[in-house]
Steps between C-alpha positions, in 0.01 A plus 500: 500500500809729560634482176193653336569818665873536410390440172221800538770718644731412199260564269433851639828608512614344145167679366550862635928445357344398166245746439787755607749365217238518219442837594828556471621357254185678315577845654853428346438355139159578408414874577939566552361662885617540810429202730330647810400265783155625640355391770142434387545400188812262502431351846123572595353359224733190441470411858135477463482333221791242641249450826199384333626341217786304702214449746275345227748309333674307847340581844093466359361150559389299261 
């Protein structure tokens, strides 16, 4: 039952990194910007997202 969490936590964490490196790397590349970390939009949001979908995909029961 333990491992299920670690997992959840894992997933969280490699979410919110992730969604930071495409924006990134898009920042960079794509529209030749700035990369500005902001606190709603690069961690807010991804957390969010990283909760319920990491909660639906390994902590809901079947």
């Amino acid at each position: 039952m333990k491992n299920k969490y670690v997992v959840y936590v894992l997933y969280v964490i490699l979410f919110v990194a992730f969604w930071n490196l495409l924006d990134f790397l898009y920042s960079t590349f794509l529209t030749h910007s700035g990369y500005q970390l902001a606190a709603g939009t690069d961690l807010l949001i991804p957390l969010a997202a990283a909760l319920v979908t990491g909660y639906l995909f390994f902590l809901r029961e079947k």
